[in-house]
C-alpha positions in Angstrom: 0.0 0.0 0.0 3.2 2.2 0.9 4.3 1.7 -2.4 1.0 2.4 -4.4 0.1 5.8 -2.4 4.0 6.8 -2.9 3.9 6.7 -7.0 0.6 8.2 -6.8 1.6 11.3 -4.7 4.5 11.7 -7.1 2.5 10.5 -10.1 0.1 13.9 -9.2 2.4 16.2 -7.8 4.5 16.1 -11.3 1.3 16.9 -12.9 0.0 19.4 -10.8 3.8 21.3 -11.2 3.5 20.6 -15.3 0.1 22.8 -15.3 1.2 25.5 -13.2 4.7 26.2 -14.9 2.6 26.0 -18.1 0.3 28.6 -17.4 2.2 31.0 -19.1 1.3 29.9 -22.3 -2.3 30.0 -21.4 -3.0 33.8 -21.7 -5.1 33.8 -24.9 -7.4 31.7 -26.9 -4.7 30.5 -29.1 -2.2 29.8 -26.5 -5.3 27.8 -24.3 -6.7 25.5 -27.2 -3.9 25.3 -29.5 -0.8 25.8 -27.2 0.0 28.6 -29.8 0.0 26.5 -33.2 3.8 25.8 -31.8 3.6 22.4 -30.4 6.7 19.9 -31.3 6.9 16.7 -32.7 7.5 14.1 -29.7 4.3 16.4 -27.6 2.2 16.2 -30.4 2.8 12.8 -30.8 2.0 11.7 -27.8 -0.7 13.9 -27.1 -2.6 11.8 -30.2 -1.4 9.2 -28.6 -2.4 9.1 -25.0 -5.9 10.6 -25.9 -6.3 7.8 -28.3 -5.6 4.8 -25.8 -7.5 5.3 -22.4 -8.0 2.7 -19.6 -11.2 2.3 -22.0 -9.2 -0.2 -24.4 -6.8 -1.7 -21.5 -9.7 -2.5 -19.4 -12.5 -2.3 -21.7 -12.4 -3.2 -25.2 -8.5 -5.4 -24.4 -10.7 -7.4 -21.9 -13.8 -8.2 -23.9 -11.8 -8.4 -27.8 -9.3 -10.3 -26.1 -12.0 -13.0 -24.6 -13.7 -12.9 -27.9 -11.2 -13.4 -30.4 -8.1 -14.6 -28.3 -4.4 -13.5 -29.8 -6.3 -12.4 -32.9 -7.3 -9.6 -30.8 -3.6 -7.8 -31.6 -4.8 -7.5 -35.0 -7.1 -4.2 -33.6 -3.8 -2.9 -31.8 -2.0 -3.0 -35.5 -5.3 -1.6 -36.6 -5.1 1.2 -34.3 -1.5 1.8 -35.4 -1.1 1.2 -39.2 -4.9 3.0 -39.7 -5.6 5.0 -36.5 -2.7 6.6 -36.4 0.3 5.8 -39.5 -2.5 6.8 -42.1 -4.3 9.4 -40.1 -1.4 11.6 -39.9 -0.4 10.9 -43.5 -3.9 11.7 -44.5 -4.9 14.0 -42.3 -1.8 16.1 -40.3 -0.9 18.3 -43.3 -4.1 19.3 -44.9 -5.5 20.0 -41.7 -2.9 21.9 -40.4 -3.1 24.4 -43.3 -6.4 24.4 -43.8 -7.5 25.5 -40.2 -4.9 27.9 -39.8 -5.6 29.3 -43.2 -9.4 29.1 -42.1 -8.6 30.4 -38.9 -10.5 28.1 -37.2 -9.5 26.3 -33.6 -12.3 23.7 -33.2 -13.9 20.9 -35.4 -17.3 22.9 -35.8 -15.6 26.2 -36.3 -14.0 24.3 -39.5 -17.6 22.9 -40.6 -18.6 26.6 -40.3 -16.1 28.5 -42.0 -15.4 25.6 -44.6 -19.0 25.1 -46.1 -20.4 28.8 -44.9 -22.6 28.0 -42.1 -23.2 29.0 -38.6 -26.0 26.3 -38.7 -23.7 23.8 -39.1 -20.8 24.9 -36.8 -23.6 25.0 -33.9 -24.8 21.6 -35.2 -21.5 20.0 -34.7 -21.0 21.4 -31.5 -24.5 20.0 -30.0 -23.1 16.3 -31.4 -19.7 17.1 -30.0 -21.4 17.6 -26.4 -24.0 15.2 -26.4 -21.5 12.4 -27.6 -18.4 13.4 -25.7 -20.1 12.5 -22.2 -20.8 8.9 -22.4 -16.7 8.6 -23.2 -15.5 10.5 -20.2 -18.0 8.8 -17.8 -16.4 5.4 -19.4 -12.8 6.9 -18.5 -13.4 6.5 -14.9 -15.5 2.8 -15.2 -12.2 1.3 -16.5 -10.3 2.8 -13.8 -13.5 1.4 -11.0 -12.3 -2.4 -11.5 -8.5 -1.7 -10.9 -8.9 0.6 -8.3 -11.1 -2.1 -6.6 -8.4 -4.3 -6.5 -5.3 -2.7 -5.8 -7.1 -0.5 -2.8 -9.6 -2.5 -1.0 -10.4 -0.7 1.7 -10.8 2.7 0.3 -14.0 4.1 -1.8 -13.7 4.5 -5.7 -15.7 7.5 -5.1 -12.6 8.9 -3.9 -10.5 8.0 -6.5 -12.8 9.5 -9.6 -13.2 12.7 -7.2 -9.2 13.2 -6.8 -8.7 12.1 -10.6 -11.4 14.9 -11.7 -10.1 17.7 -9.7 -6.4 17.1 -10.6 -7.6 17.1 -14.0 -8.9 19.7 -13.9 -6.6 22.0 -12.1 -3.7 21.3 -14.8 -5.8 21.8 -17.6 -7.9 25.0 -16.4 -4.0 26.5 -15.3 -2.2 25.7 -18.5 -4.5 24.7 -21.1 -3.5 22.7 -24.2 0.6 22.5 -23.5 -0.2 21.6 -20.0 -1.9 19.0 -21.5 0.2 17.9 -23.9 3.5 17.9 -21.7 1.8 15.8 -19.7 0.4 13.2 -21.9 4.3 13.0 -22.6 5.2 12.1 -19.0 1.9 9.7 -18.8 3.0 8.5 -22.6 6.5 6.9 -21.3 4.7 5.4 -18.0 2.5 4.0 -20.4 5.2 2.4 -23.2 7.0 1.2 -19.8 4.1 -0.1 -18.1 2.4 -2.0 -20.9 5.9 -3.8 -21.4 6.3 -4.9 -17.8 2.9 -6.1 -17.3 3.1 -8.2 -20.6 6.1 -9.4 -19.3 5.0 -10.7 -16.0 1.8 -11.9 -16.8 3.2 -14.6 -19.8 5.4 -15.7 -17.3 2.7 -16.6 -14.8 1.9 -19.2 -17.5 5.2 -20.1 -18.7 6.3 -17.5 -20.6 5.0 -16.9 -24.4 5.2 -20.0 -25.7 3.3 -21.6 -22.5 0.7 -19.0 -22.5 0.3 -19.6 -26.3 0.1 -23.5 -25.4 -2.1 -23.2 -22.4 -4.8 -20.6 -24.8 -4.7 -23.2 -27.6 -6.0 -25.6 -25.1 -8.7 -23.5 -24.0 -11.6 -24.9 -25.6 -16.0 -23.1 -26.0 -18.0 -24.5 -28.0 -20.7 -21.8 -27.9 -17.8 -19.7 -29.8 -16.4 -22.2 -32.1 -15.7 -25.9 -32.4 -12.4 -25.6 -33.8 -9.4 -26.7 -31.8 -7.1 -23.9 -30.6 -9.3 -21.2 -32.1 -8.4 -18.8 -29.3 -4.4 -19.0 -30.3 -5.3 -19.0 -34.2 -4.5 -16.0 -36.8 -7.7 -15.0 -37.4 -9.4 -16.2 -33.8 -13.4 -17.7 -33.8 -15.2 -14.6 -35.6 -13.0 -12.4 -38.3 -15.8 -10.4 -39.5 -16.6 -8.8 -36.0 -13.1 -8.5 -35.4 -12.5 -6.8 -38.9 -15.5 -4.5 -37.5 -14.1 -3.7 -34.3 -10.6 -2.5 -36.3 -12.3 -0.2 -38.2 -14.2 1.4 -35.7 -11.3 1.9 -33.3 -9.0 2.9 -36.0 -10.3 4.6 -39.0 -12.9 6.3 -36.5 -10.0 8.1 -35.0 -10.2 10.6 -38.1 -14.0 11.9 -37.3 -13.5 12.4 -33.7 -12.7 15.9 -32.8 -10.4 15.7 -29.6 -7.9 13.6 -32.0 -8.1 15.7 -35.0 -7.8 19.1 -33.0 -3.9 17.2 -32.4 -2.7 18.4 -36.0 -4.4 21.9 -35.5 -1.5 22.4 -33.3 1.6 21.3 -35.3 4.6 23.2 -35.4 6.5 22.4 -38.9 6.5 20.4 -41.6 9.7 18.6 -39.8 6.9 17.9 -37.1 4.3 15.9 -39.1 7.0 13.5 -40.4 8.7 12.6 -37.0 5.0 12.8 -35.5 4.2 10.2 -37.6 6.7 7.7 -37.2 6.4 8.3 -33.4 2.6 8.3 -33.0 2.7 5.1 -35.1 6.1 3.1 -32.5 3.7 4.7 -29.5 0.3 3.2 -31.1 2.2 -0.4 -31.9 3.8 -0.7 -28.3 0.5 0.5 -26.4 -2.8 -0.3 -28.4 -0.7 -3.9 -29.9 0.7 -4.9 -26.1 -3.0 -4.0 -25.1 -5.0 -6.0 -27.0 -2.4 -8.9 -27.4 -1.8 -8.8 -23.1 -6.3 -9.1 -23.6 -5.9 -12.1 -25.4 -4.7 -14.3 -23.0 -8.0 -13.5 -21.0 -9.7 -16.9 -20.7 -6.4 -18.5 -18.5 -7.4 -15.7 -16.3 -11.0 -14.8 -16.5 -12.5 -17.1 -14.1 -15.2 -14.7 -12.6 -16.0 -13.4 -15.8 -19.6 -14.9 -15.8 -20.2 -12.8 -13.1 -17.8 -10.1 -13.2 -18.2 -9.4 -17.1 -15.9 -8.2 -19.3 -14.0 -5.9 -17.6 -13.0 -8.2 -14.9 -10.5 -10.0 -17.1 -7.7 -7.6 -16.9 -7.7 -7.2 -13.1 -8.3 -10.5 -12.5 -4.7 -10.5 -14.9 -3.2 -7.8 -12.4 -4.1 -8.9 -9.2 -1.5 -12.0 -9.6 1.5 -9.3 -10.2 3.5 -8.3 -7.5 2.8 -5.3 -5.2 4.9 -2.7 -7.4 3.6 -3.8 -10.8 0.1 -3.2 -9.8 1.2 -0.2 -8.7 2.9 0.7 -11.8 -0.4 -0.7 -13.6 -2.6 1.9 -11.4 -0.1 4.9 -12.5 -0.1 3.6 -15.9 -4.5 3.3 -16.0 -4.4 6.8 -14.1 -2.1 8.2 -16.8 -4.5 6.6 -19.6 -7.4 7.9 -18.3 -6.4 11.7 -17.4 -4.4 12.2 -20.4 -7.5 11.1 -22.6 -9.6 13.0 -19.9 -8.0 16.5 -20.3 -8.5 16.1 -24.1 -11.7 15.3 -23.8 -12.9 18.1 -21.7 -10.8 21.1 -23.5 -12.4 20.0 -26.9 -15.7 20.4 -25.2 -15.5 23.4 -23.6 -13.3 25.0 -26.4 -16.0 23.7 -28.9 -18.8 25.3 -26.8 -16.9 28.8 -26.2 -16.1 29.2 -29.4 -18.9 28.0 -31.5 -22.2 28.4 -29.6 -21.6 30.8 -26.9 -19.1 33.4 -28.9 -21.4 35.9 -31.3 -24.3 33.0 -30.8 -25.4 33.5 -27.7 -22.9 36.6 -26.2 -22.1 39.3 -29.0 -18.6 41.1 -29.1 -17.0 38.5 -26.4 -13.6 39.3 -25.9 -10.5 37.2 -25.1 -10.3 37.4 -21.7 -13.9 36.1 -21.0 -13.7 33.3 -23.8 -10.8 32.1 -21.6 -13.1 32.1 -18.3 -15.8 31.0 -19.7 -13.8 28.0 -21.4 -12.2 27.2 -17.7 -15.8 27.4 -16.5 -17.0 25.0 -18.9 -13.9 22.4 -17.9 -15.4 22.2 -14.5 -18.4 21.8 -15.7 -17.5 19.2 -17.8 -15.3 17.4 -15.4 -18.3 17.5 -12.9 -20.8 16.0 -14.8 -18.5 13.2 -16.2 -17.2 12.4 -12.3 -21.0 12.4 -11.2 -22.2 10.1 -14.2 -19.3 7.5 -13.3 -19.9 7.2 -9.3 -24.2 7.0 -10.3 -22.9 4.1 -12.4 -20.0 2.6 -10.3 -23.3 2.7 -7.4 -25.3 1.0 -9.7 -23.6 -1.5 -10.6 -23.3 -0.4 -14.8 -20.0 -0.8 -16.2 -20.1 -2.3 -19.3 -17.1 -0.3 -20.9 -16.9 -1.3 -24.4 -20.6 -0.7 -25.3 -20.4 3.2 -24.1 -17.3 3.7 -26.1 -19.0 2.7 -29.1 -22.0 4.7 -29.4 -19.5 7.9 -28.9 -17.2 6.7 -31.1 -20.2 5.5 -33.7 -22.3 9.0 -33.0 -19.0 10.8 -33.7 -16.8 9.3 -36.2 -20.3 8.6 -38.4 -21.3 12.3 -38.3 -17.9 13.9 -39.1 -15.5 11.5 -40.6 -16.8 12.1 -44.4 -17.5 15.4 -44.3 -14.6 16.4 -42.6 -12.2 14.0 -44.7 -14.3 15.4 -47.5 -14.2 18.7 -47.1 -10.1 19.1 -47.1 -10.0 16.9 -50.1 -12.7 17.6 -52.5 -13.7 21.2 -53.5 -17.4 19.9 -54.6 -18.8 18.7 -51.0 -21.4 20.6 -50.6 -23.1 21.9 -47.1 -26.2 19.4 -47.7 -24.2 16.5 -48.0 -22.5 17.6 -44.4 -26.0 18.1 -42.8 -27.2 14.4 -44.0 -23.9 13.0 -42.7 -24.4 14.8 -39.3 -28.1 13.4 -39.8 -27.4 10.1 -40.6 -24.4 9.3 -38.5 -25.7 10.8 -35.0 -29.4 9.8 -35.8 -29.0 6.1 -36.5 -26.4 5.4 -33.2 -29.3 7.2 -31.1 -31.8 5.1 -32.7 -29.5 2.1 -32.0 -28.9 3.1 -28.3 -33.0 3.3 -27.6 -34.4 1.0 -30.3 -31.9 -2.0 -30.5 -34.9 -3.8 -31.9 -35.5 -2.5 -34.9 -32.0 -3.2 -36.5 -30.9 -6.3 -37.9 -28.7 -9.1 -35.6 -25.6 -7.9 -37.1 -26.5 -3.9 -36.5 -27.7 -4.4 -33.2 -23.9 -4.3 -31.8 -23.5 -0.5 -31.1 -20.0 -1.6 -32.4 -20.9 -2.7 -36.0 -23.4 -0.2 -36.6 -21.1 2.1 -35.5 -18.6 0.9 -38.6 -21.7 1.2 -40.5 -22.7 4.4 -40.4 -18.6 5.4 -40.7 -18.7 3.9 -44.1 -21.9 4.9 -45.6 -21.1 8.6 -44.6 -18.6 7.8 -47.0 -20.5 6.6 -49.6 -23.7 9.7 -48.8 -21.2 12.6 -48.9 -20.3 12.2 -52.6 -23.9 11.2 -53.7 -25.8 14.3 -52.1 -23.1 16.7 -53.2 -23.7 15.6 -56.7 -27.1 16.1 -56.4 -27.4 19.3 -54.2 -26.7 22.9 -54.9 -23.1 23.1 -55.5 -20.8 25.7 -53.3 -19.8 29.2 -54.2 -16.3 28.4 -56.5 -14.4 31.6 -56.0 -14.9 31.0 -52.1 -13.9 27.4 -52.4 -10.7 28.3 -54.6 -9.7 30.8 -51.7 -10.0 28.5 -49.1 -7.8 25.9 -51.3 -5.1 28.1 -52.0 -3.3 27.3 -48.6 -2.3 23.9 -50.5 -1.2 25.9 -53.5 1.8 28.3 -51.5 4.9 28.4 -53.0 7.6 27.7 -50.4 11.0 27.9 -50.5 12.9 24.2 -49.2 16.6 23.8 -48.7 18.4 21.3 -51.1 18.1 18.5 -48.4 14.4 18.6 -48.3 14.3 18.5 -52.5 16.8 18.1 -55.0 15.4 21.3 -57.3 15.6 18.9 -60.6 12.8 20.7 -62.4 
């Protein structure tokens, strides 16, 4: 117990000291949200990083993938590397970069607004953004209930999401996006060091990797599949779910707001290339040791009948030593506040800047967008903490299916447009209101009306994936067939792409 408290009081003083020194840089709008469009490589990598991988996927989703789909289950950590993040910042990292700044815009729905014309649409966005965000945070602190359970026995979660939510938010309130992303740089490495360790001890509880692989292989259900050693197979028992579950957790990384405001913050061209090859190590170490540490699950999930899912990985934990558990509740902390304090600055910034700015209070100045912003992080912070105890009471946890109706409602409603609109001059502000529509619509219809879809849509999962790929499909066809946007304005919000720079001879040889 010595031990555990010690690493925590350290764990939160560092933090605490990382907000403060950074509150310098948090004196305007641009300094708060976007740490001054001046963030480097390795912060900005793991910033993406450690908001993408939360104690969501290592309790959660590394739990319940792993139990369903065994080893196979690494395939959505590569997923989450390769697609999540590799091609996201490819993709994504440049064009958004120039775009916003070029747009001026600091938020998701201040791009929607400026980009296709419409104040309609950036206060649209921002009403998804809010409603959808919530249900993610409260599942922050339900990954962190089962651990904390276990490693402190005698002491009341309520405590812990309490202390959690006010640390949060005192570092992030003081110094704002860099205080954030310094941070998720300290909680990164405890991550890339704890997921190592933990993987380390727990094979050996069974032998070591080839005696854990042995051991799953001989782990047979035959309400799953029939096939010997299905659980230590390539593919595992079910490849279309888990082909499903890859796309959602990786290529919905692009349509949600708190991971795409990352690039709005890039320093350099220099950054995006070392960004990406770092974001991509971080992702492969991290969401990969996750999900392959979750599919070794059924030597450990004895209680899971009763416990459900998210039992699996404690049940893991509980048979390390004293200081690895403690390393594993630093580690889950670091998850979970890092994703936290993204979560809760794109809300606030979002509803500052693009519903309560000229909406709502005319000619607001910088100094009260950055009070009211502050304001709103408390808020936010509040409401999440207050959801997760009502449901820690209660006795609801079921991790996974919270993340994917945020996820799904998100990533459905802004993926295509968004990808759209910094690609294709044609997209046209109809096709971005069906998408919002369609995306956000059909995951509340899911959450309320489960009955009404199909077996295989009924998983808040798959018709999140779903709705992700037919935005991509609905984009294109109702731009074709709806009034097309003003060309001169399009061509002068493109021409960011089209400014000549002058490179040194390293950077191009100057041929032609």
């Amino acid at each position: 117990m010595t031990i555990k408290i010690t690493m925590l009081v350290v764990f939160f003083a560092v933090m605490i000291g990382v907000g403060i020194y950074c509150s310098k840089h948090a004196t305007d709008v641009n300094g708060f949200v976007l740490g001054g469009r001046s963030v480097g490589p390795w912060l900005t990598a793991f910033a993406y990083g450690t908001s993408y991988f939360s104690a969501v996927i290592f309790v959660g989703y590394a739990g319940q993938f792993g139990w369903k789909f065994g080893v196979a289950s690494t395939w959505i950590g590569l997923g989450n590397a390769f697609i999540g993040s590799l091609m996201a910042w490819m993709i994504l990292g440049r064009r958004t970069r120039l775009m916003t700044q070029h747009l001026k815009s600091a938020t998701m729905p201040e791009f929607f607004g400026t980009r296709f014309s419409s104040n309609k649409l950036k206060v649209g966005a921002s009403i998804i953004i809010f409603i959808f965000l919530i249900p993610y945070t409260a599942s922050l602190y339900n990954g962190l209930s089962r651990l904390f359970s276990m490693a402190f026995p005698g002491i009341d979660y309520t405590v812990c999401v309490l202390i959690m939510a006010i640390l949060t938010g005192i570092y992030v309130i003081a110094g704002g996006y860099m205080a954030t992303a310094i941070n998720d740089f300290i909680q990164g490495i405890i991550m890339l060091v704890g997921i190592v360790a933990v993987i380390i001890s727990v094979l050996n509880l069974n032998g070591g990797f080839a005696g854990s692989l042995i051991a799953l292989a001989n782990v047979s259900d035959p309400t799953v599949s029939t096939a010997p050693g299905v659980f230590a197979s390539f593919f595992g028992p079910d490849p279309l779910n888990l082909i499903c579950v890859v796309i959602l957790t990786s290529l919905g990384t692009w349509g949600l707001p708190q991971m795409v405001q990352k690039f709005y913050s890039i320093k350099s061209e220099k950054s995006i290339n070392k960004g990406t090859v770092i974001s991509t190590i971080f992702a492969v170490i991290v969401a990969g040791g996750c999900y392959f540490l979750g599919g070794f699950g059924r030597l450990f999930g004895e209680d899971v009948a009763t416990g459900g899912f998210d039992s699996i990985i404690p049940n893991m934990v509980s048979k390390l030593p004293d200081a690895l558990i403690a390393i594993v509740i630093v580690l889950v902390l670091s998850a979970s506040m890092s994703t936290l304090s993204s979560l809760v600055l794109a809300s606030s910034s979002t509803l500052t800047l693009d519903v309560i700015k000229d909406n709502i209070v005319k000619n607001l100045n910088q100094k009260k967008q950055l009070l009211i912003m502050r304001l709103l992080i408390v808020v936010f912070i509040a409401i999440s903490a207050i959801i997760a105890i009502v449901q820690y009471k209660s006795s609801v946890t079921f991790i996974a299916q919270l993340m994917g109706i945020s996820w799904g409602a998100l990533a459905g409603a802004f993926l295509a447009p968004f990808l759209y609109g910094l690609y294709w001059k044609k997209t046209t502000k109809a096709s971005v209101w069906v998408s919002f529509i369609f995306g956000a619509g059909l995951m509340v219809l899911n959450l309320f009306f489960k009955g009404m879809f199909v077996d295989f849509l009924k998983s808040p999962i798959n018709c999140g994936v779903f709705v992700m790929l037919a935005g991509l499909i609905l984009v294109p066809v109702v731009s074709w067939i709806t009034k097309k946007p003003d060309e001169e304005k399009v061509e002068q919000m493109f021409e960011c792409y089209n400014k000549k720079i002058l490179v040194s001879a390293k950077e191009s040889l100057g041929d032609e």
